[in-house]
PyMOL Python script that loads the backbone (N, CA, C, O; Angstrom):
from pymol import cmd

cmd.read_pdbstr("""\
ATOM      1  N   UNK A   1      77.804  39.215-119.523  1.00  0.00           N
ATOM      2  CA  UNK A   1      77.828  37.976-120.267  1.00  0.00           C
ATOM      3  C   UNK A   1      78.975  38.065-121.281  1.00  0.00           C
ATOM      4  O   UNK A   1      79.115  39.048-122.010  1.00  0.00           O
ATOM      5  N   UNK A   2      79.848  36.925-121.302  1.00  0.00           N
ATOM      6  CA  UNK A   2      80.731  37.044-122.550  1.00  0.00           C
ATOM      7  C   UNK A   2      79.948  36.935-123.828  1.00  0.00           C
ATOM      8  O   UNK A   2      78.794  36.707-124.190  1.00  0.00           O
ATOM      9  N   UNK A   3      81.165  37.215-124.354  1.00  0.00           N
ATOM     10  CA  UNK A   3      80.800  38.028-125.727  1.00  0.00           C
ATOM     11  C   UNK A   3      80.535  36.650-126.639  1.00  0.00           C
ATOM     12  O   UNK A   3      79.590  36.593-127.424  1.00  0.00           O
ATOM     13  N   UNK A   4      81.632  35.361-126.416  1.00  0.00           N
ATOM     14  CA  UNK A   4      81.527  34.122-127.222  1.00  0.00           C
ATOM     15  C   UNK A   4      79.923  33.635-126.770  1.00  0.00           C
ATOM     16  O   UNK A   4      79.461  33.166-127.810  1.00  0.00           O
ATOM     17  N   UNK A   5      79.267  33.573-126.096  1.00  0.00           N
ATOM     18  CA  UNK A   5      78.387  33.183-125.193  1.00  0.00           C
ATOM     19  C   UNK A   5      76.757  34.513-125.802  1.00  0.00           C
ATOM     20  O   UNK A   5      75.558  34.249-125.892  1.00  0.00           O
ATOM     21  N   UNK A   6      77.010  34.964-125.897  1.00  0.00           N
ATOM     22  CA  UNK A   6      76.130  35.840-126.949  1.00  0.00           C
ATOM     23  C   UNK A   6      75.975  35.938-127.957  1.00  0.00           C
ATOM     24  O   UNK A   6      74.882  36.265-128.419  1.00  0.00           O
ATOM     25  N   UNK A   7      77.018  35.689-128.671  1.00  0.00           N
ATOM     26  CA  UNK A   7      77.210  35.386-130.274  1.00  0.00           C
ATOM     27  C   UNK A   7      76.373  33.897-129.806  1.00  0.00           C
ATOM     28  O   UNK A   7      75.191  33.905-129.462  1.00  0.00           O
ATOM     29  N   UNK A   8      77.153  32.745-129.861  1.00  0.00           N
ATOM     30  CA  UNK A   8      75.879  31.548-129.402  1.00  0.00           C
ATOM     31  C   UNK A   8      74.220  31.864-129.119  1.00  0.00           C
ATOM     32  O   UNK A   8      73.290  31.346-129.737  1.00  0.00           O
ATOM     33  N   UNK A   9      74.134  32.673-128.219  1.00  0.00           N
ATOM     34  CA  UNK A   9      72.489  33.433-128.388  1.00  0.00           C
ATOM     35  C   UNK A   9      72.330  33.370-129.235  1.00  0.00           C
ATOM     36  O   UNK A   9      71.849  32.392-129.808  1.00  0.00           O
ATOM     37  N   UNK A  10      72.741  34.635-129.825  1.00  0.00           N
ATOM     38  CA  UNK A  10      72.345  34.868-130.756  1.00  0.00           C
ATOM     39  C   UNK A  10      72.073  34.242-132.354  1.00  0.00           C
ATOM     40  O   UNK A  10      71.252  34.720-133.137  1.00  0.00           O
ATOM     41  N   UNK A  11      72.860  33.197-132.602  1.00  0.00           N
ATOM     42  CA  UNK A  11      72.934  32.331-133.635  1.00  0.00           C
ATOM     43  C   UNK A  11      71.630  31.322-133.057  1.00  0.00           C
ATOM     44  O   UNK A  11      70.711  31.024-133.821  1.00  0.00           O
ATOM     45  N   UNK A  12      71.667  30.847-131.646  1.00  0.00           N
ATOM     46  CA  UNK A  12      70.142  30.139-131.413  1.00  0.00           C
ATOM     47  C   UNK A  12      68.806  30.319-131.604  1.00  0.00           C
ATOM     48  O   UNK A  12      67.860  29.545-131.750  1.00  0.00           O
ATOM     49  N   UNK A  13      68.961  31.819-131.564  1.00  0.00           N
ATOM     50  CA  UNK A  13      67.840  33.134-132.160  1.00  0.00           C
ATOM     51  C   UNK A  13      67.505  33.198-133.478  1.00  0.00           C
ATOM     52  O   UNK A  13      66.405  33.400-133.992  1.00  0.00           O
ATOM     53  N   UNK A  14      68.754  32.972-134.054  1.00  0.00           N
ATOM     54  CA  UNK A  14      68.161  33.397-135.661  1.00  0.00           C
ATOM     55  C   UNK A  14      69.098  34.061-136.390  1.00  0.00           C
ATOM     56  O   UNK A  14      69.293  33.892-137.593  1.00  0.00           O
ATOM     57  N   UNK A  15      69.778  34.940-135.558  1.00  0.00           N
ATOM     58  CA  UNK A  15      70.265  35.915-135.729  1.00  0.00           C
ATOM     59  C   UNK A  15      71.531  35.977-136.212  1.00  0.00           C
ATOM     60  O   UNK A  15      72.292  35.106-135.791  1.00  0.00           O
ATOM     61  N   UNK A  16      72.058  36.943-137.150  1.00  0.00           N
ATOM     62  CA  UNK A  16      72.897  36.952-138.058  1.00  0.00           C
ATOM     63  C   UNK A  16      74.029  37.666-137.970  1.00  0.00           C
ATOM     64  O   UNK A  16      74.109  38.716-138.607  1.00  0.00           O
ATOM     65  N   UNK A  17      75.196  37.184-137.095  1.00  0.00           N
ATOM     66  CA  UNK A  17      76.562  38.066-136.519  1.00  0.00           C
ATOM     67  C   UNK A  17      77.429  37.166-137.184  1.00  0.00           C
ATOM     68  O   UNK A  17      77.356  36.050-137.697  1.00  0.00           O
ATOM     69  N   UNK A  18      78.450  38.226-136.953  1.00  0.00           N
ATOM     70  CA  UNK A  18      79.838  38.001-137.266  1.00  0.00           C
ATOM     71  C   UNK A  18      81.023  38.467-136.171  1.00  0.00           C
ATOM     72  O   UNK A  18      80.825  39.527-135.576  1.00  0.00           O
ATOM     73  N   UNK A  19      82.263  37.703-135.882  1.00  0.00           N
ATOM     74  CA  UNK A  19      83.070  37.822-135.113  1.00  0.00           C
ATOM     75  C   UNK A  19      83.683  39.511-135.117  1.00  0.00           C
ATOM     76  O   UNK A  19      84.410  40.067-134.293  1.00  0.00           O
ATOM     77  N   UNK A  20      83.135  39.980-136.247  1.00  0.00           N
ATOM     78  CA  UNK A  20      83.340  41.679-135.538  1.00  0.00           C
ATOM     79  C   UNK A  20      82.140  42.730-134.874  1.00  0.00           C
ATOM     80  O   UNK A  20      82.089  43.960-134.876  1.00  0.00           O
ATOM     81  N   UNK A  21      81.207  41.707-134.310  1.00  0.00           N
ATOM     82  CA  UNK A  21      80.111  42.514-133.782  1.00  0.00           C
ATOM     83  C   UNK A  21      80.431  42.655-132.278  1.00  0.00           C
ATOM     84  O   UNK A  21      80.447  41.655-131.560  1.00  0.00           O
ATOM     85  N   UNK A  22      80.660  43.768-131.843  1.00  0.00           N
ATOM     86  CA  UNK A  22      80.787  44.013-130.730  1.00  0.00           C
ATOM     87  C   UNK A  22      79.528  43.514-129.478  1.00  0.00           C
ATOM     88  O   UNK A  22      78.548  42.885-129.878  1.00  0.00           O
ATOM     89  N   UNK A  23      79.616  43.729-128.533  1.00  0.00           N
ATOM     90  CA  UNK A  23      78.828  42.934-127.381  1.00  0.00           C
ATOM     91  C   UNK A  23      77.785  43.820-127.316  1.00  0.00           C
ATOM     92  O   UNK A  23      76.722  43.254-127.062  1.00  0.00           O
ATOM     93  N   UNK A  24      77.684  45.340-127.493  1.00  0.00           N
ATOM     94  CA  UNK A  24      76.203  46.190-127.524  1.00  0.00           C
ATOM     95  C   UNK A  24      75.671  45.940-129.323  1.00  0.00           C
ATOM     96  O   UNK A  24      74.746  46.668-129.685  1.00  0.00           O
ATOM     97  N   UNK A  25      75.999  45.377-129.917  1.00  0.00           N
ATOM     98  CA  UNK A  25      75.434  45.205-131.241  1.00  0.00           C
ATOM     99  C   UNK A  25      75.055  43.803-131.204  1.00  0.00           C
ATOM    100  O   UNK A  25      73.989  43.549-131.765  1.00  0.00           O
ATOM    101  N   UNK A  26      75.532  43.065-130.799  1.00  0.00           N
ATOM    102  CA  UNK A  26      75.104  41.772-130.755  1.00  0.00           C
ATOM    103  C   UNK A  26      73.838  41.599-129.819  1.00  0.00           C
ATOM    104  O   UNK A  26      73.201  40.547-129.868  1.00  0.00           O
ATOM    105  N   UNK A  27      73.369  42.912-128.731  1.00  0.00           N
ATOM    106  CA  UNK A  27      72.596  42.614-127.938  1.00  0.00           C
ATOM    107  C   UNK A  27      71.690  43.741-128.198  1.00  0.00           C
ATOM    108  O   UNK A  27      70.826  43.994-127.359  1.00  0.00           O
ATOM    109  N   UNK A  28      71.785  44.405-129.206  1.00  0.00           N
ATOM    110  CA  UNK A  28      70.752  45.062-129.562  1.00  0.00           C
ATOM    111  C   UNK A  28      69.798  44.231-130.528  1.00  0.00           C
ATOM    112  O   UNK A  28      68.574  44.333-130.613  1.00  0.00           O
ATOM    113  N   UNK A  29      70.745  43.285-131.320  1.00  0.00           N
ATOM    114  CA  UNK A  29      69.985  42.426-132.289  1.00  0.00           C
ATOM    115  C   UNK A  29      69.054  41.209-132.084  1.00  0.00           C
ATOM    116  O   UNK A  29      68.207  40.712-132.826  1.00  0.00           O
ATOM    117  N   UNK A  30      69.653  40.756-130.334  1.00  0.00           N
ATOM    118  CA  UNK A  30      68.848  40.245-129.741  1.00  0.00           C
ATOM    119  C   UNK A  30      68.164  40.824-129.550  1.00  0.00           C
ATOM    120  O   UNK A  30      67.358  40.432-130.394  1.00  0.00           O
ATOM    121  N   UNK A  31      67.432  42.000-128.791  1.00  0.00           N
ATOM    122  CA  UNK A  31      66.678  42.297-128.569  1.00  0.00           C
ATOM    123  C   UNK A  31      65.476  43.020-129.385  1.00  0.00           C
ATOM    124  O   UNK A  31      64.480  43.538-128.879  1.00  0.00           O
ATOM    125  N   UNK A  32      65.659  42.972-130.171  1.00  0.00           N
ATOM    126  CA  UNK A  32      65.162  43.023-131.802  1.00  0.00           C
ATOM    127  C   UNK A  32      64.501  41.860-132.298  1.00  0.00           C
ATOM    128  O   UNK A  32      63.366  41.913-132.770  1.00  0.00           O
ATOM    129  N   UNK A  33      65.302  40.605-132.192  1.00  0.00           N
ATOM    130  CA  UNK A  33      64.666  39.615-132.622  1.00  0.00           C
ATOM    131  C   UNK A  33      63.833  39.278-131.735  1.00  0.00           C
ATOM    132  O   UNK A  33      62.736  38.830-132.071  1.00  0.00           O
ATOM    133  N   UNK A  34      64.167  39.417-130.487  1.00  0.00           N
ATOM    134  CA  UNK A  34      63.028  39.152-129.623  1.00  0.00           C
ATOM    135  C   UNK A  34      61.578  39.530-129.079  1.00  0.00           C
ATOM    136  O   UNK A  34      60.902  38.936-128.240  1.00  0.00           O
ATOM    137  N   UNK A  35      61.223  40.994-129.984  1.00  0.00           N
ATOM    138  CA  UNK A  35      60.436  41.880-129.872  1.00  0.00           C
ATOM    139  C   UNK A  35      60.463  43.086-129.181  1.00  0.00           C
ATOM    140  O   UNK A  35      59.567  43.930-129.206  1.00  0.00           O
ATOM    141  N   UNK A  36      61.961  43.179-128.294  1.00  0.00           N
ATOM    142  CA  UNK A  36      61.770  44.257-127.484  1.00  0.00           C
ATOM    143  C   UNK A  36      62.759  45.774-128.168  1.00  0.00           C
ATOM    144  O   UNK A  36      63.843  45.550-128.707  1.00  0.00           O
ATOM    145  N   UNK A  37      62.445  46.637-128.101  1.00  0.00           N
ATOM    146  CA  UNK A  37      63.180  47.813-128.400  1.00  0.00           C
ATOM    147  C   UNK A  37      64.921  47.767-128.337  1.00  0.00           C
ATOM    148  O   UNK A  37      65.525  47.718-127.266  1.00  0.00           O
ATOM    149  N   UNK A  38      65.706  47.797-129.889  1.00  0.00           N
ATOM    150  CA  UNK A  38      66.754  47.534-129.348  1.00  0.00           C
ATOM    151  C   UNK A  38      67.484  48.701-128.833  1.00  0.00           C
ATOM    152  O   UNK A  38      68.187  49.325-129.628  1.00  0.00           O
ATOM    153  N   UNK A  39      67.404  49.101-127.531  1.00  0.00           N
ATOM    154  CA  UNK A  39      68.226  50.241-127.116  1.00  0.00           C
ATOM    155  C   UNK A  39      69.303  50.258-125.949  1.00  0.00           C
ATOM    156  O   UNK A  39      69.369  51.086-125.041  1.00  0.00           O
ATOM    157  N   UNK A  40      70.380  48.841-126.234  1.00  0.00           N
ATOM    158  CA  UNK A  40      71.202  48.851-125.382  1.00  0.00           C
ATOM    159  C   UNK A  40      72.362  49.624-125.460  1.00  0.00           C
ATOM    160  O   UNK A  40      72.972  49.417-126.509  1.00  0.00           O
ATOM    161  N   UNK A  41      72.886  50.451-124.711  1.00  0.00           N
ATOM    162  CA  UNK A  41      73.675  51.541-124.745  1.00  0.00           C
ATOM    163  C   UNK A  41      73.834  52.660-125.953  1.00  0.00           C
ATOM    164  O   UNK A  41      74.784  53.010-126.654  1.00  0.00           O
ATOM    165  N   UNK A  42      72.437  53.055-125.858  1.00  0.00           N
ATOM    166  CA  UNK A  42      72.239  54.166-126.451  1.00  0.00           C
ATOM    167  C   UNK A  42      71.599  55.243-125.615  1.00  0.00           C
ATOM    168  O   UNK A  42      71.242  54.881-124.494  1.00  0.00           O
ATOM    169  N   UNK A  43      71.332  56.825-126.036  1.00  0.00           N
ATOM    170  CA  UNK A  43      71.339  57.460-124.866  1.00  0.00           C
ATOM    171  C   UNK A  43      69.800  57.177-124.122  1.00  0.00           C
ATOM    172  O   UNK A  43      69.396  57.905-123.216  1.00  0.00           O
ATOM    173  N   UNK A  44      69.024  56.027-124.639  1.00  0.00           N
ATOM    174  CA  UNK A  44      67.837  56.011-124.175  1.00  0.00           C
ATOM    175  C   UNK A  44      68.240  55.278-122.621  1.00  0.00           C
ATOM    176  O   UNK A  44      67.356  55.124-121.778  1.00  0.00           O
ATOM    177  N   UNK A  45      69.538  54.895-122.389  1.00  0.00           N
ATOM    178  CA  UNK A  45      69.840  54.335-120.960  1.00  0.00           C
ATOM    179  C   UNK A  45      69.620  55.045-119.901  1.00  0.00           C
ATOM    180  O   UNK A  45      69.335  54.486-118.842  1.00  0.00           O
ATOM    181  N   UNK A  46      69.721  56.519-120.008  1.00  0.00           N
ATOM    182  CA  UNK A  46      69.531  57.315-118.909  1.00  0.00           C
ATOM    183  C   UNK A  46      68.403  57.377-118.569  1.00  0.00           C
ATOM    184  O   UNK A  46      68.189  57.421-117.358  1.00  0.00           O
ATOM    185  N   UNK A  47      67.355  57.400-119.436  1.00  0.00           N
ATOM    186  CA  UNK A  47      66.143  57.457-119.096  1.00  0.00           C
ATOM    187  C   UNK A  47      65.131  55.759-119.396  1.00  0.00           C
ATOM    188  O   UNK A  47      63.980  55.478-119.732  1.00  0.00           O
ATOM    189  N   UNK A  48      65.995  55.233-119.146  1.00  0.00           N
ATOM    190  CA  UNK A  48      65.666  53.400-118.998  1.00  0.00           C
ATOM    191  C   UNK A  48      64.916  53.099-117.134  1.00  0.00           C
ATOM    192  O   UNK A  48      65.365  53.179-115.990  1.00  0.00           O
ATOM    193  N   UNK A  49      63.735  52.779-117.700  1.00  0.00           N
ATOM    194  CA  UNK A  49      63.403  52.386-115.840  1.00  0.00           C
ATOM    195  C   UNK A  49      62.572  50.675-115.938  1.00  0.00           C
ATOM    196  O   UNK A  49      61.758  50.082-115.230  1.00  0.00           O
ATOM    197  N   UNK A  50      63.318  50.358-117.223  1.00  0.00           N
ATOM    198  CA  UNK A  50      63.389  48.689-117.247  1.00  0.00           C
ATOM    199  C   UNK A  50      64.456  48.131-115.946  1.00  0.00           C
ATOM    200  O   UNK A  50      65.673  47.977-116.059  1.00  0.00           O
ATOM    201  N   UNK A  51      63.813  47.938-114.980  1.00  0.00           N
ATOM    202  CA  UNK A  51      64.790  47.394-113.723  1.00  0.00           C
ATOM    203  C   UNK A  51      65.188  45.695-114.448  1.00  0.00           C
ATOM    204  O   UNK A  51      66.234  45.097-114.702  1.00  0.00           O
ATOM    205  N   UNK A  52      64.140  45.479-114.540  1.00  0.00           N
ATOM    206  CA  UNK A  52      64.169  43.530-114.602  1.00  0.00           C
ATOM    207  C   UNK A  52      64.837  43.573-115.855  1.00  0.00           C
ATOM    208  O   UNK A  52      64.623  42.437-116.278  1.00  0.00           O
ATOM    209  N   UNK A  53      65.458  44.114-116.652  1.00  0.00           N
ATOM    210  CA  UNK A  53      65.972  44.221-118.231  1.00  0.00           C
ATOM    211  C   UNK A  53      67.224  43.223-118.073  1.00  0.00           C
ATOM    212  O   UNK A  53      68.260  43.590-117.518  1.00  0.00           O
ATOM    213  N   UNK A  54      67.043  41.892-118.621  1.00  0.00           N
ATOM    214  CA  UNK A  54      68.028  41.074-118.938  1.00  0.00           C
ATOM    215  C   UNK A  54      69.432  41.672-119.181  1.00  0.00           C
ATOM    216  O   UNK A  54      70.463  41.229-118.674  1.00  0.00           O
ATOM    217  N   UNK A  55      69.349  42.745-120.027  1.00  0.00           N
ATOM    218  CA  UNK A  55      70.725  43.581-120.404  1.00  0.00           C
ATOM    219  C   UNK A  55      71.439  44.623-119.760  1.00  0.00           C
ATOM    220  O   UNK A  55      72.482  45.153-120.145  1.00  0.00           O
ATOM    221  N   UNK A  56      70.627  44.918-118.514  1.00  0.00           N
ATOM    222  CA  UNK A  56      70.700  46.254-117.876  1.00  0.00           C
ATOM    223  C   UNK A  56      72.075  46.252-117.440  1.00  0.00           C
ATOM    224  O   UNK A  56      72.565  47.217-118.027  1.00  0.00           O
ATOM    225  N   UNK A  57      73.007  45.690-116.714  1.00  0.00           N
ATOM    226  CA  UNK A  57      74.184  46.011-116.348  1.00  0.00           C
ATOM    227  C   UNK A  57      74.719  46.173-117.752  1.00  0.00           C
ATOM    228  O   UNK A  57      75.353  47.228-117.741  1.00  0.00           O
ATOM    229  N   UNK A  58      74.761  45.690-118.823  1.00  0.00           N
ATOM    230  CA  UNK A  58      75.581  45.826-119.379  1.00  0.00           C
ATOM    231  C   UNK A  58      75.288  46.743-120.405  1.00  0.00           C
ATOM    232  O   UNK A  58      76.050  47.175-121.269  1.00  0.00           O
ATOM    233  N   UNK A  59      74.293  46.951-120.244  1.00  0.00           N
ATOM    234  CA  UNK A  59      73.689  48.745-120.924  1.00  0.00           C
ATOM    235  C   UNK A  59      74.363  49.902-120.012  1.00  0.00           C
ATOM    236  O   UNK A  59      74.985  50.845-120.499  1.00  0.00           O
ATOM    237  N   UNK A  60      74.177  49.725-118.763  1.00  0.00           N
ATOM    238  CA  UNK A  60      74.524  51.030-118.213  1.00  0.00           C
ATOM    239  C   UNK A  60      76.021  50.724-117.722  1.00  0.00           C
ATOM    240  O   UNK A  60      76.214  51.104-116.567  1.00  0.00           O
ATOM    241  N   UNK A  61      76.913  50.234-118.228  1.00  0.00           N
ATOM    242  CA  UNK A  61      77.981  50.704-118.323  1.00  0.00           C
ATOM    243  C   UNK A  61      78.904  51.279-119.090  1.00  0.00           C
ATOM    244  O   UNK A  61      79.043  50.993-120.279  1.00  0.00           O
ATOM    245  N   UNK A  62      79.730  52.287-118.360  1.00  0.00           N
ATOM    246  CA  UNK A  62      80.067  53.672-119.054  1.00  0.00           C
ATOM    247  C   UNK A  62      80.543  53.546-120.212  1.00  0.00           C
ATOM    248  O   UNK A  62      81.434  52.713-120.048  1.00  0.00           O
ATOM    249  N   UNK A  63      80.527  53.991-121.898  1.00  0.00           N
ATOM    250  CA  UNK A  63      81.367  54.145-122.774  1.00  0.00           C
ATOM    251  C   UNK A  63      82.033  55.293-123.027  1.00  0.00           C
ATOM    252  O   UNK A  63      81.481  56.392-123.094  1.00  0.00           O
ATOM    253  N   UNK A  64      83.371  55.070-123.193  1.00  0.00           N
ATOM    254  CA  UNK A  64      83.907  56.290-123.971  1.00  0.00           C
ATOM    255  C   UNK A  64      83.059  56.504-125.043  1.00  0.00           C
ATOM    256  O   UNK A  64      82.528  55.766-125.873  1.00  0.00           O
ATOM    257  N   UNK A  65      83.061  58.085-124.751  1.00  0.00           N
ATOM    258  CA  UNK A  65      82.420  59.081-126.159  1.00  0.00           C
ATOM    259  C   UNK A  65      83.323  58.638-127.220  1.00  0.00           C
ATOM    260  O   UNK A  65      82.681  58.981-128.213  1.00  0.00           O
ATOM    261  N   UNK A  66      84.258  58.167-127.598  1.00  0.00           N
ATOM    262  CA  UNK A  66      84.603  58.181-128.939  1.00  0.00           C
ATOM    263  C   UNK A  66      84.141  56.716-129.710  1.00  0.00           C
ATOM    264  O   UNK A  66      84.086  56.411-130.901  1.00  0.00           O
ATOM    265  N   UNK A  67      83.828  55.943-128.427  1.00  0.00           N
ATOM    266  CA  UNK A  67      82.910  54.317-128.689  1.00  0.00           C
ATOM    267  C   UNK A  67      81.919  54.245-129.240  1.00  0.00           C
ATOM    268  O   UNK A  67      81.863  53.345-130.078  1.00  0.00           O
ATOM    269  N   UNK A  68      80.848  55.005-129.085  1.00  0.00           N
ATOM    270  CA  UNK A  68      79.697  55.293-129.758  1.00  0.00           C
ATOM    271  C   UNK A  68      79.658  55.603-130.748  1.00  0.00           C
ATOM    272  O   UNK A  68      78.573  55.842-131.279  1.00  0.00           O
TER     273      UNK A  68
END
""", "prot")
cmd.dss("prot")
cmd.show_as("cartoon", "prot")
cmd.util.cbc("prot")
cmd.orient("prot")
């Protein structure tokens, strides 16, 4: 999902970003506001067996170690 297009989410949500929130922070906060655990691309991905997870592709794709 683009990133302009999540920020929008997220402002429909409630939720409180700014044009320097990257696309795994903006979707951790969704998922926060929404009740669910925010753990998109953190190391809880490896051991993630949320198949149906709205965020899942874009959790499990790769970051550089110096991104985190």
């Amino acid at each position: 999902m683009p990133q302009d297009h999540l920020r929008r989410l997220a402002q429909r949500l409630g939720v409180r970003c700014s044009f320097r929130d990257n696309k795994v922070s903006l979707i951790r906060a969704i998922q926060a506001r929404v009740g669910q655990v925010p753990c998109c691309g953190t190391e809880d991905k490896h051991d993630c067996e949320l198949a149906a997870c709205r965020w899942r592709a874009e959790c499990q794709k790769p970051i550089a170690v110096w991104l985190r």
